[in-house]
Structures are given as structure tokens and as C-alpha cells.
C-alpha atoms as a printed R data frame, in Angstrom:
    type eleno elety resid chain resno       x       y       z
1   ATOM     1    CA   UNK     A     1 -27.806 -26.666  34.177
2   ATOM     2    CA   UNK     A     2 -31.043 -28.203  32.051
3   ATOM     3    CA   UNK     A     3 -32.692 -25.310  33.253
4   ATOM     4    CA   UNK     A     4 -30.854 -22.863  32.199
5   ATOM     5    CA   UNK     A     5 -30.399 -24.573  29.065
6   ATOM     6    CA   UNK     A     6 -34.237 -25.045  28.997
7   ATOM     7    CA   UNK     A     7 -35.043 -21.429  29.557
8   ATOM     8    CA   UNK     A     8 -32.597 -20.166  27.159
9   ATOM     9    CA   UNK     A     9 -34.036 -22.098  24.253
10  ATOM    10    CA   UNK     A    10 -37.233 -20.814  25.391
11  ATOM    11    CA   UNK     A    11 -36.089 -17.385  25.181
12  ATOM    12    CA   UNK     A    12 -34.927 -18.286  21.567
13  ATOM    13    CA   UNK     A    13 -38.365 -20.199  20.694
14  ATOM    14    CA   UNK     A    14 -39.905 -16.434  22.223
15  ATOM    15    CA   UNK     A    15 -37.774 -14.162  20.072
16  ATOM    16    CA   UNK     A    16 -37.984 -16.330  17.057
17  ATOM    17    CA   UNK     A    17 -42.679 -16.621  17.119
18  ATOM    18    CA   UNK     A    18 -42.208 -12.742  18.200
19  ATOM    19    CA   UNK     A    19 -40.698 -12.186  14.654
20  ATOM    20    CA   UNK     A    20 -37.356 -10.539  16.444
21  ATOM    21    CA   UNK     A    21 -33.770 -11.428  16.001
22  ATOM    22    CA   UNK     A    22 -31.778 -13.747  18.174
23  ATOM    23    CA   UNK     A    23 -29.683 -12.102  20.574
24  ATOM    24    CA   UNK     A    24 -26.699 -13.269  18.854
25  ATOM    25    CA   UNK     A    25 -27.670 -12.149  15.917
26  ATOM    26    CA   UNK     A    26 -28.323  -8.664  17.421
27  ATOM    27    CA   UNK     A    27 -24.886  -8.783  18.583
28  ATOM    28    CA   UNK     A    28 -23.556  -8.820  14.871
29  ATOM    29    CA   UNK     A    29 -25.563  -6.041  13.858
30  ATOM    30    CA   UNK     A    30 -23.515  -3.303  15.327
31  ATOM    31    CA   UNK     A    31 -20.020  -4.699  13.639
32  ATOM    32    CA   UNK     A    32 -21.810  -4.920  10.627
33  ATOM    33    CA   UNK     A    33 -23.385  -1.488  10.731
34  ATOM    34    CA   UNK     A    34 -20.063   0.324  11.247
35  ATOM    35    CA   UNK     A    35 -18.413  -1.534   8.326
36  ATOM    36    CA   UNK     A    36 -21.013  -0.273   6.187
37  ATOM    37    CA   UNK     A    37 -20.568   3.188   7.383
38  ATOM    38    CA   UNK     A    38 -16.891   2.621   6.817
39  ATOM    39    CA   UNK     A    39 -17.345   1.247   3.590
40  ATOM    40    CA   UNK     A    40 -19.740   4.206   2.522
41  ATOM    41    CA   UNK     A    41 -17.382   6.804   4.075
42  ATOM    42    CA   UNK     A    42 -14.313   5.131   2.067
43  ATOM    43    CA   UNK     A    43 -16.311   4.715  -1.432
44  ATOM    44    CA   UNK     A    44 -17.998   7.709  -1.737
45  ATOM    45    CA   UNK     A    45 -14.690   9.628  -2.528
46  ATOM    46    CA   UNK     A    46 -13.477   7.114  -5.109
47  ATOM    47    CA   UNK     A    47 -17.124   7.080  -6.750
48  ATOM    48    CA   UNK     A    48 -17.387  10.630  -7.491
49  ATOM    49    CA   UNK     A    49 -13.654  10.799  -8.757
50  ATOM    50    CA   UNK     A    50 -14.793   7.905 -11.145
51  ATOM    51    CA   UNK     A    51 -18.377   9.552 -12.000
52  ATOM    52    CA   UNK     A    52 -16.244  13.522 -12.690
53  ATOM    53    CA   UNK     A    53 -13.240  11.668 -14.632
54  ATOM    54    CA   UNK     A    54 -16.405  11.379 -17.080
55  ATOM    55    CA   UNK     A    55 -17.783  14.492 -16.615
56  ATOM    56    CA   UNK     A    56 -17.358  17.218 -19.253
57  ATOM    57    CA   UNK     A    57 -16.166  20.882 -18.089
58  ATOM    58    CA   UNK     A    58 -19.413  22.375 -17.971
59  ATOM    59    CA   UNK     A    59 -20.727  19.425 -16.326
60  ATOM    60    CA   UNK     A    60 -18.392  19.131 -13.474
61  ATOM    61    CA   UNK     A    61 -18.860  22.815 -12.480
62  ATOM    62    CA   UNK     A    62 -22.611  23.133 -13.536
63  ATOM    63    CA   UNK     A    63 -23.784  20.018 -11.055
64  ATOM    64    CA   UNK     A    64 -23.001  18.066  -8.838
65  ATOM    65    CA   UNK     A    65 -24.328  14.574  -8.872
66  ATOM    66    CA   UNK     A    66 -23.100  11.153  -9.110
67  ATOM    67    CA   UNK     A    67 -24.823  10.460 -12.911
68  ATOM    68    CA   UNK     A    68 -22.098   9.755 -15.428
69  ATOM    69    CA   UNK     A    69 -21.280  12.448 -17.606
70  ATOM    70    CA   UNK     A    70 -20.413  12.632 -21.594
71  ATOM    71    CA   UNK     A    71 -17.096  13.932 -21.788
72  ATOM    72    CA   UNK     A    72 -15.366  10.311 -20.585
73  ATOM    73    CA   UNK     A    73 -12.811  10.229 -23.819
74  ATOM    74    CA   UNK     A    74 -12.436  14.204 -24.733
75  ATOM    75    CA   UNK     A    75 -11.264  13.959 -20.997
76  ATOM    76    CA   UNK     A    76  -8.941  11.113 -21.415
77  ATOM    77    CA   UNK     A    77  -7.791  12.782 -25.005
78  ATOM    78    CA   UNK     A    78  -6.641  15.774 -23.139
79  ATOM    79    CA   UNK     A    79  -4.893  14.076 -20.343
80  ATOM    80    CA   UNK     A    80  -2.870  11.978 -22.337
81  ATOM    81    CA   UNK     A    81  -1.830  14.726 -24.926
82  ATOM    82    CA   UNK     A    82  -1.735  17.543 -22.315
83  ATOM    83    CA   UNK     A    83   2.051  19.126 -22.645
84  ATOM    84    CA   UNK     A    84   3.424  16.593 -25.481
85  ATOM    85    CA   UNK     A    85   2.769  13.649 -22.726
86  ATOM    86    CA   UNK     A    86   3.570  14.716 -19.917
87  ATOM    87    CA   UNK     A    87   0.984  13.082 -17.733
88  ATOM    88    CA   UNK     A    88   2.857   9.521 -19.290
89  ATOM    89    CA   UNK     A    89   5.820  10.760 -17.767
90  ATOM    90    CA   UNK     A    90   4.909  11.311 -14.828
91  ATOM    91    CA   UNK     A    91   3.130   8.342 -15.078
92  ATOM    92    CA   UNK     A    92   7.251   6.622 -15.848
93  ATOM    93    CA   UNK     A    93   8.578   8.576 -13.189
94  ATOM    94    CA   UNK     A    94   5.942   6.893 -10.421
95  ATOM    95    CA   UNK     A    95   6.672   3.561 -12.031
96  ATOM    96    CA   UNK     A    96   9.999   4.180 -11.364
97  ATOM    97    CA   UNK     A    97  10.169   5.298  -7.808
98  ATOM    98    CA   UNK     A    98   7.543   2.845  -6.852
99  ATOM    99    CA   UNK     A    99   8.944  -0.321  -8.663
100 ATOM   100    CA   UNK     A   100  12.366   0.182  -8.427
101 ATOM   101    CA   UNK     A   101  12.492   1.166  -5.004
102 ATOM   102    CA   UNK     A   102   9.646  -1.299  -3.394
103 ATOM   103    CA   UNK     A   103  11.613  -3.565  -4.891
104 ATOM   104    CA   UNK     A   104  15.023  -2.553  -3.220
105 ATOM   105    CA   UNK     A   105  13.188  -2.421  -0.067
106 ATOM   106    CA   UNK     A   106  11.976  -5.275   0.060
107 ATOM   107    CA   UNK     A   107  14.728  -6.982  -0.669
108 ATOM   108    CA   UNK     A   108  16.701  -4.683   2.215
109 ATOM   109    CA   UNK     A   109  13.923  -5.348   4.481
110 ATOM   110    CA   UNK     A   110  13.600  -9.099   3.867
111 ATOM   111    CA   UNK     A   111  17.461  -9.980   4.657
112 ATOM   112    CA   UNK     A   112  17.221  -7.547   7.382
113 ATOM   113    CA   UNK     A   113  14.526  -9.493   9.247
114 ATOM   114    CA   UNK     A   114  16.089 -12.969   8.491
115 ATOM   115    CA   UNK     A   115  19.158 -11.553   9.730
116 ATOM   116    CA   UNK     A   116  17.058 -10.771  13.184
117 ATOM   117    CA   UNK     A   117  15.018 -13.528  13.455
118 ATOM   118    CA   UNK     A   118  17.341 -16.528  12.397
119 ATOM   119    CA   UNK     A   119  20.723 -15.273  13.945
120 ATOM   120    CA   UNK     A   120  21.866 -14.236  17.865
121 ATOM   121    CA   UNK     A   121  24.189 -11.436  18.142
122 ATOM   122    CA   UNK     A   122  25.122  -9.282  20.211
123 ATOM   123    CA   UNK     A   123  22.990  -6.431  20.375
124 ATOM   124    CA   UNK     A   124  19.765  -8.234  18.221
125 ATOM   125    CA   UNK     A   125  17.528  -7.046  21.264
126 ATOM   126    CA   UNK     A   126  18.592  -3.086  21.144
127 ATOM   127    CA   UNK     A   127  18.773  -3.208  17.043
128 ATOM   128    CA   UNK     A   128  15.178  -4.708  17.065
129 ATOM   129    CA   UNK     A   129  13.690  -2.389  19.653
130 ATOM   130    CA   UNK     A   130  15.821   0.621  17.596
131 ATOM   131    CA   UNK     A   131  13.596  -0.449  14.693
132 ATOM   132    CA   UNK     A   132  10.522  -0.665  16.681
133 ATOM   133    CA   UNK     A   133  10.914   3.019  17.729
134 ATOM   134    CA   UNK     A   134  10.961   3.876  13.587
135 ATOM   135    CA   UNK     A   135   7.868   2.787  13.111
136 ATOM   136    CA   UNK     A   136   6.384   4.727  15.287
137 ATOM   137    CA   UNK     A   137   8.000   8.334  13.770
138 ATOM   138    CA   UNK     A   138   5.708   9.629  11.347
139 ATOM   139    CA   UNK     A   139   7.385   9.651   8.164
140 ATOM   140    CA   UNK     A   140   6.448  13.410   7.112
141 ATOM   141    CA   UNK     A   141   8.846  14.398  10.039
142 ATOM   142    CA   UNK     A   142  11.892  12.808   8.115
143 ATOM   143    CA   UNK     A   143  11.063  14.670   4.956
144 ATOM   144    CA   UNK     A   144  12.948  18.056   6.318
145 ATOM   145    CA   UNK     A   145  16.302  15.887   7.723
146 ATOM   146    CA   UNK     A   146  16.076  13.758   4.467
147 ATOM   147    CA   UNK     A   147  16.425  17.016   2.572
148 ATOM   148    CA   UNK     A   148  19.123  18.642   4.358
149 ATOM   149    CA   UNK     A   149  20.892  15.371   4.089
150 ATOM   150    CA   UNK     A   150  20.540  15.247   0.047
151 ATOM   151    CA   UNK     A   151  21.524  18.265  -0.011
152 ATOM   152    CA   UNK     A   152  24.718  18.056   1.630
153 ATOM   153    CA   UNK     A   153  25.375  14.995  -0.463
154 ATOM   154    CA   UNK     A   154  24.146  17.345  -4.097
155 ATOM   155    CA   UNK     A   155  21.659  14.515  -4.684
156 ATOM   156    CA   UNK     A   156  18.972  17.092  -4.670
157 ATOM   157    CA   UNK     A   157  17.057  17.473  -7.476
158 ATOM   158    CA   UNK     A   158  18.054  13.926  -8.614
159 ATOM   159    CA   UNK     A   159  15.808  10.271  -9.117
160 ATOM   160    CA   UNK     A   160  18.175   9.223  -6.084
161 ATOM   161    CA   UNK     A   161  17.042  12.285  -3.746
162 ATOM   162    CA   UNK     A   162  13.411  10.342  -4.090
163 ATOM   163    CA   UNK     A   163  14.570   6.599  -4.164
164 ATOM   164    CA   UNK     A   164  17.481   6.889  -1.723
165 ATOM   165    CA   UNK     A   165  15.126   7.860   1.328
166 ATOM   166    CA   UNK     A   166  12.621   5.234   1.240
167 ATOM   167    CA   UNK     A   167  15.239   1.909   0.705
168 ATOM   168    CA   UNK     A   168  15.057   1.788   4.569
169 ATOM   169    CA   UNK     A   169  11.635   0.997   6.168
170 ATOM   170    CA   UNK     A   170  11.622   0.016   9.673
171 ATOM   171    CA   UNK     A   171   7.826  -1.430   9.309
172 ATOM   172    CA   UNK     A   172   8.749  -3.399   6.725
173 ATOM   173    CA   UNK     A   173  11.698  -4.927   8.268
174 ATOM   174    CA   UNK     A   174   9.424  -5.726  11.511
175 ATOM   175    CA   UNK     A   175   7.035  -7.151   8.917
176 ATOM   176    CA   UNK     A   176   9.957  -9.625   7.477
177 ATOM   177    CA   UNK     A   177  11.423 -10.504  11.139
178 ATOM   178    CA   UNK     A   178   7.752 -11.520  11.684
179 ATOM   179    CA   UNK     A   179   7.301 -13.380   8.821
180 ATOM   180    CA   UNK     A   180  10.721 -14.981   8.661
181 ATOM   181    CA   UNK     A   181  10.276 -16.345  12.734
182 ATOM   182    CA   UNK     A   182   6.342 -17.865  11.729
183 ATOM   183    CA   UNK     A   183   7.207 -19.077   8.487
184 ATOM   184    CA   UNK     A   184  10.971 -20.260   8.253
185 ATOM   185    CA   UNK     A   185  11.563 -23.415  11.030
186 ATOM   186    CA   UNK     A   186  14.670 -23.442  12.651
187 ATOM   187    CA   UNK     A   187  14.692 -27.408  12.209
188 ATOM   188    CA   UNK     A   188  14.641 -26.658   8.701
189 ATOM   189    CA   UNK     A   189  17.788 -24.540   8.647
190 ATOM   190    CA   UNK     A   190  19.647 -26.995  10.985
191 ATOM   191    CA   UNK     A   191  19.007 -29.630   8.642
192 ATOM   192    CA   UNK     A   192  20.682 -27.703   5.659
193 ATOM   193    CA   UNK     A   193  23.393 -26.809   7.930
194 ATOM   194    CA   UNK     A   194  24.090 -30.291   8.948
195 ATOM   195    CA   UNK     A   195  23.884 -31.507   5.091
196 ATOM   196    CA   UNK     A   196  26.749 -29.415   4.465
197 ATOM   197    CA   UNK     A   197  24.604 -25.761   2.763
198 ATOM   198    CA   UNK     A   198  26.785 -22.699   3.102
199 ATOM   199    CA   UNK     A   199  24.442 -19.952   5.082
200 ATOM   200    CA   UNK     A   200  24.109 -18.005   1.689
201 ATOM   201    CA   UNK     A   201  22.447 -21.378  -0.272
202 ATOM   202    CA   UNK     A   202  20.441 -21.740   2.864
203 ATOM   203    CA   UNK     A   203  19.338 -17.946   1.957
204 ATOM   204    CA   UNK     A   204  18.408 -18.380  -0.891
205 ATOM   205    CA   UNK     A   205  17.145 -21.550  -1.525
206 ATOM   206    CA   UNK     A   206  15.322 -22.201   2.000
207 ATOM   207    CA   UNK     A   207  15.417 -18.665   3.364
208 ATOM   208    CA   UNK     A   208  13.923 -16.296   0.938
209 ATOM   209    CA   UNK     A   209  11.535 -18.790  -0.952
210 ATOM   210    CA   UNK     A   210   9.600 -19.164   2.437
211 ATOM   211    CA   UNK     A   211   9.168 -15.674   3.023
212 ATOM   212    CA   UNK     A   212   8.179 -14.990  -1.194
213 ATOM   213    CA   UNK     A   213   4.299 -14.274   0.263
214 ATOM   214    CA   UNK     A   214   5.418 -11.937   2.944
215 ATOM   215    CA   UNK     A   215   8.295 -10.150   0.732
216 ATOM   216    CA   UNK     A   216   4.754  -9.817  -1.626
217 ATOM   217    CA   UNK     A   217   3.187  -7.850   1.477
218 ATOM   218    CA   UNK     A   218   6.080  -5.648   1.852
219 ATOM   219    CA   UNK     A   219   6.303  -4.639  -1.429
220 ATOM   220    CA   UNK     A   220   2.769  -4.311  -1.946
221 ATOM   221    CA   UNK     A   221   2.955  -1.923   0.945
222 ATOM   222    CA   UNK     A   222   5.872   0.323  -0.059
223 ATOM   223    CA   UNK     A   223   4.511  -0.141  -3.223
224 ATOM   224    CA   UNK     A   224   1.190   2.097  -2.548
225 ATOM   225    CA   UNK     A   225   3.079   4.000  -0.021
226 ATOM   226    CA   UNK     A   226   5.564   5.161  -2.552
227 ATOM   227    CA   UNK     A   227   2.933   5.537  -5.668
228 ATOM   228    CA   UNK     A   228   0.851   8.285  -3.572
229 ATOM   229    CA   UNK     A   229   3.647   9.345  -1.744
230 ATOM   230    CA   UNK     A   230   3.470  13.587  -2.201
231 ATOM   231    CA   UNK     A   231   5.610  15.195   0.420
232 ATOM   232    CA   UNK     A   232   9.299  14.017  -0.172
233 ATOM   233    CA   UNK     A   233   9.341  14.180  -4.042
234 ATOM   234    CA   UNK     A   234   7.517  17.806  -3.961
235 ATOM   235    CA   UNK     A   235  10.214  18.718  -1.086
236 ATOM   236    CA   UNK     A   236  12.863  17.091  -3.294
237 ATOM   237    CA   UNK     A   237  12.052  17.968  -6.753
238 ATOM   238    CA   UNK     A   238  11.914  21.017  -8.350
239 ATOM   239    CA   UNK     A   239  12.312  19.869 -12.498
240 ATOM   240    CA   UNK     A   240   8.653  18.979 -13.555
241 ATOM   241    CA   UNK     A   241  10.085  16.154 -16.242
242 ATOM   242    CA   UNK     A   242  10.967  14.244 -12.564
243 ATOM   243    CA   UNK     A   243   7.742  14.760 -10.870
244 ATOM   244    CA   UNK     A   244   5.644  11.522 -10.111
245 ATOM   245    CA   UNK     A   245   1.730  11.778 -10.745
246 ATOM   246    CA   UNK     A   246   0.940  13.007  -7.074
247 ATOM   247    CA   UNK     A   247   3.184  16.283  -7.786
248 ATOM   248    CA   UNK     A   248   2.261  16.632 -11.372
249 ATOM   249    CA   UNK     A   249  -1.064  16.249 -10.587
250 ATOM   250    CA   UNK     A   250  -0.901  18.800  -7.601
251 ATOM   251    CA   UNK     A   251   0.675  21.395 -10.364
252 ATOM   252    CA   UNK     A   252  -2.453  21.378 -12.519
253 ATOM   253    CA   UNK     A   253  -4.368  21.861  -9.603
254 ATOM   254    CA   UNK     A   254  -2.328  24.583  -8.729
255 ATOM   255    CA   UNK     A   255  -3.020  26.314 -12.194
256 ATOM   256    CA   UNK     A   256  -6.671  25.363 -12.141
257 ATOM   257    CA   UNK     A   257  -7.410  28.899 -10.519
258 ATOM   258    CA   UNK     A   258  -6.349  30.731 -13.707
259 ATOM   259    CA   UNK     A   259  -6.940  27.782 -16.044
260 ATOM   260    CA   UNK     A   260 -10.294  25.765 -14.844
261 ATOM   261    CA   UNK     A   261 -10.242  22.897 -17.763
262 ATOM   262    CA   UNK     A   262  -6.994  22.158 -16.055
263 ATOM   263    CA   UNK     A   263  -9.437  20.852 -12.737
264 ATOM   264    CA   UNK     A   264 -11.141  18.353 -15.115
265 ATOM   265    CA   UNK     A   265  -7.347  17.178 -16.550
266 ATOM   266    CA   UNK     A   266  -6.504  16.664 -12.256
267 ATOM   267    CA   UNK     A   267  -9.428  14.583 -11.711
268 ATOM   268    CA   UNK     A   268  -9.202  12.356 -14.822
269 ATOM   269    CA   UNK     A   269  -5.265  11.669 -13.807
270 ATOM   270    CA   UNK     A   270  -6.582  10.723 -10.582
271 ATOM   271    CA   UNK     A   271  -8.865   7.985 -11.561
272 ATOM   272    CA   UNK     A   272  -6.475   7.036 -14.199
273 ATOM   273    CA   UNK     A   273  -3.603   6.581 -11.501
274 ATOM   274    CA   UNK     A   274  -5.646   4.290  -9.395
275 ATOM   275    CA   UNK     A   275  -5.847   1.554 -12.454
276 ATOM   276    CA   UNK     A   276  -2.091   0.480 -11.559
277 ATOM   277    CA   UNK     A   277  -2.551  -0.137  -8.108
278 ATOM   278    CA   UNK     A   278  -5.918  -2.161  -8.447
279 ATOM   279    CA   UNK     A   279  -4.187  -4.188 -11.366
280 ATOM   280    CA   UNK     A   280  -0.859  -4.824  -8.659
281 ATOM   281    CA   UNK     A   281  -2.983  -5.974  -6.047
282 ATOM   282    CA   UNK     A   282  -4.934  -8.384  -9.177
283 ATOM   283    CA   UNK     A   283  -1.719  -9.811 -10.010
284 ATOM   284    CA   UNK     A   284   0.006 -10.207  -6.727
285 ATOM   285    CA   UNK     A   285  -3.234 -12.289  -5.102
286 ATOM   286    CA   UNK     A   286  -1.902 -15.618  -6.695
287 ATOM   287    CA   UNK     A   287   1.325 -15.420  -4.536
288 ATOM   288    CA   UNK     A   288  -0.937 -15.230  -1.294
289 ATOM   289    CA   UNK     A   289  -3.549 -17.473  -2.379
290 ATOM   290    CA   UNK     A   290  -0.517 -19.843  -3.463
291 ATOM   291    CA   UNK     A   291   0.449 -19.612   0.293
292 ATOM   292    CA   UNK     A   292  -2.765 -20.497   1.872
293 ATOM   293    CA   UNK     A   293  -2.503 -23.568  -0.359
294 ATOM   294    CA   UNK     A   294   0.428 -24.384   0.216
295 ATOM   295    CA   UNK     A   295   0.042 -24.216   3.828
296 ATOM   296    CA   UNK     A   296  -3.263 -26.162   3.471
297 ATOM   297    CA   UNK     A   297  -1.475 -29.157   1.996
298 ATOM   298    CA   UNK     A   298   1.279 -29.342   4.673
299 ATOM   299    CA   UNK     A   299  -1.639 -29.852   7.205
């Protein structure tokens, strides 16, 4: 065993005067290389929607490269006042369907997976696996169904023909059943039980405060999800005062043929709608750091 030991730290001393890289350290070059690429391939997009949101008309269709251009607030000028404001309303309209309804989910999906994790009944297994199977359906396949089903109920058309189809998300439920079994004991609950809590105190003042960082996840989740969510409002929809950004946005693009300036409006909308989403996940960090702290000083 000394020998092996002995000739692998002479391979080490060898690599090391030969000016070459240890082998583990050649082993974490690889990893590191395709994150890079990944990272490049993910960036680049973002970085020229950034660079043309500040890009002038004649710039943007004149060149393309990733220097800044001059035309940053005449761009930002137009958005905002293009159609008496509508860009803010669609704007409203995303807050709305996003907000609101991540919310609603996440509440849904958070008693959901208590429900499953901290309670045996009958049929638990089948329910659970039922769920499982949702995940795995590709939510653009719904859109049709969830249409024929609005319209059969005259909700087409309507804030609820967008909000009433995404309540129910079977990854975010499996995401709370996870959560609730790692991060709510059992001991815990017996011991409220046995002090006398109704199951609806031990809910909500054992229950849900345990699972705040992981109802956070969910609804940052659905939150994005529903924000750049295009196929069931444009399926839904058809009175542009309703339309969130991603449809509104897809309309100017759709006029851009006849109307180029229009391309220049798109692109600036698109950079602007990222700002709520990077400001989101700013403000929602605390509640996860707050966990690892937490979890920190109960070790």
C-alpha cells in the first residue's frame, strides 16, 4: 500500500516539475468547460436583446454587433406611450395572471402535498402516482382540452379562461409532498396533537410555516412559468386590452412586416419584461437564505 501511495505522489511530484495539471484537476476541466459553453449559449441571447433594446431603428437593421447603441430612451419613450399605454397594460394583465394565480397555486399545491405526505388514506398511493403521470404531460397538449372546456363553461375570452387552467400543477404539488415529508417531522405534529391543537392550528401554525421556503420555490416556479407563458392566453384570448406581454408583444411582431419601428418597440418590451422576474428572484432569496440559516442553527 506505501507503494502505491509512494508512486502516486511521485506521479504528482512528475506532473507538477513538468508544468502539467494534476490528474484531478484535469478531471474538472471538462465539467467546467461545458458550463461555460452553457453559460455562453444561454447569455448570448439575453445580451443582444439588452445591447438592441438600445439600439436605434437604423441601427438595429443597419448592423449587427453587440456595441450599445444611442436610441436607449427614444426606445423606451415609444414603448411606454405606444397605443395610450398599452404595453403597461399588458404589463397589469401579466402581473395579474402571474401573481394572482402563482399565488393560488401555491397555496392549492402546498395543502395538497401536506395532505399526501402527513395523512394515510385510502387511495394516497394511486392519487400520488395519478399526479406523477401529470408531470410528465407536456403542458402545450392541455391547451386544446383547456379550451374546449372554457368554452363549454363561456369563460372564454375572460381573466378566468387564463387563471382557471393553471391553479392545478401536478409538479408543484410533487414539489410540496416533497418538501412537506423532509421538512415537517411527524414527532412534531404528534406533539401538537397530543397538546390538544385541532389539525387546522397544526396547519397553520406548524404545517405551512415549515414549508414557507418551499411554497417560495413553487411560486417562484409558476411564477416564471406563468409570466412567459404564450400558448394558453393567445389560444384563450382574443381582446388585446387582456393580452399579457408575451401575446402583446407577439402582435407587434406580427405587424413589424408592414410597420418595421414596431420590431425595435418588440425588443425593448422584451428586455423591459425581464426586470420583474430578476427583481422576484432578488426579493424572494432572503426566504431561502433564511432557511439555510435556520437549518444551520438547529444543527
Amino acid at each position: 500500500m506505501s507503494a502505491v501511495a509512494t508512486r502516486a505522489s511521485g506521479n504528482r511530484r512528475a506532473a507538477k516539475a513538468a508544468g502539467g495539471p494534476l490528474p484531478h484537476q484535469r478531471a474538472k476541466i471538462l465539467p467546467t468547460i461545458v458550463l461555460l459553453v452553457g453559460a455562453f449559449y444561454c447569455l448570448v441571447p439575453v445580451a443582444w436583446v439588452v445591447v438592441a433594446a438600445t439600439k436605434s431603428s437604423g441601427e438595429l437593421f443597419s448592423t449587427f454587433t453587440f456595441a450599445p447603441g444611442t436610441g436607449l430612451l427614444d426606445n423606451l419613450r415609444e414603448l411606454f406611450t405606444y397605443g395610450d399605454g398599452r404595453f403597461v397594460t399588458w404589463a397589469g394583465n401579466s402581473a395579474l395572471y402571474a401573481g394572482a394565480g402563482s399565488a393560488a397555486s401555491t397555496l392549492i399545491s402546498a395543502l395538497a402535498g401536506y395532505g399526501m405526505a402527513k395523512y394515510d388514506f385510502r387511495g394516497r398511493n394511486v392519487l400520488f402516482y395519478a399526479i406523477l403521470g401529470g408531470v410528465l404531460v407536456p403542458g402545450m397538449t392541455l391547451a386544446i382540452p383547456q379550451y374546449l372546456l372554457m368554452a363549454q363553461t363561456g369563460l372564454v375570452g375572460s381573466y378566468w379562461s387564463v387563471l382557471l387552467p393553471g391553479l392545478i400543477s401536478p409538479f408543484s404539488i410533487y414539489l410540496a409532498r416533497v418538501y412537506a415529508i423532509a421538512s415537517v417531522p411527524d414527532a412534531t405534529l404528534e406533539a401538537a396533537r397530543i397538546d390538544g391543537a385541532s389539525e387546522y392550528r397544526i396547519l397553520g401554525t406548524i404545517g405551512l410555516p415549515m414549508m414557507l421556503p418551499g411554497m417560495v420555490t413553487i411560486f417562484m416556479l409558476h411564477f416564471v412559468s406563468t409570466w412567459n407563458n404564450f400558448l394558453l392566453p393567445y389560444i384563450m384570448l382574443s381582446d388585446e386590452s387582456k393580452f399579457p406581454i408575451t401575446v402583446g408583444l407577439y402582435t407587434l411582431l406580427a405587424q413589424g412586416s408592414s410597420e418595421p419601428a414596431l420590431y425595435g418597440i418588440a425588443i425593448v418590451g422584451a428586455a423591459v419584461s425581464v426586470i420583474p422576474l430578476i427583481a422576484l428572484l432578488l426579493f424572494l432569496q432572503r426566504f431561502w437564505r433564511l432557511d439555510l440559516l435556520s437549518g444551520g442553527l438547529k444543527g
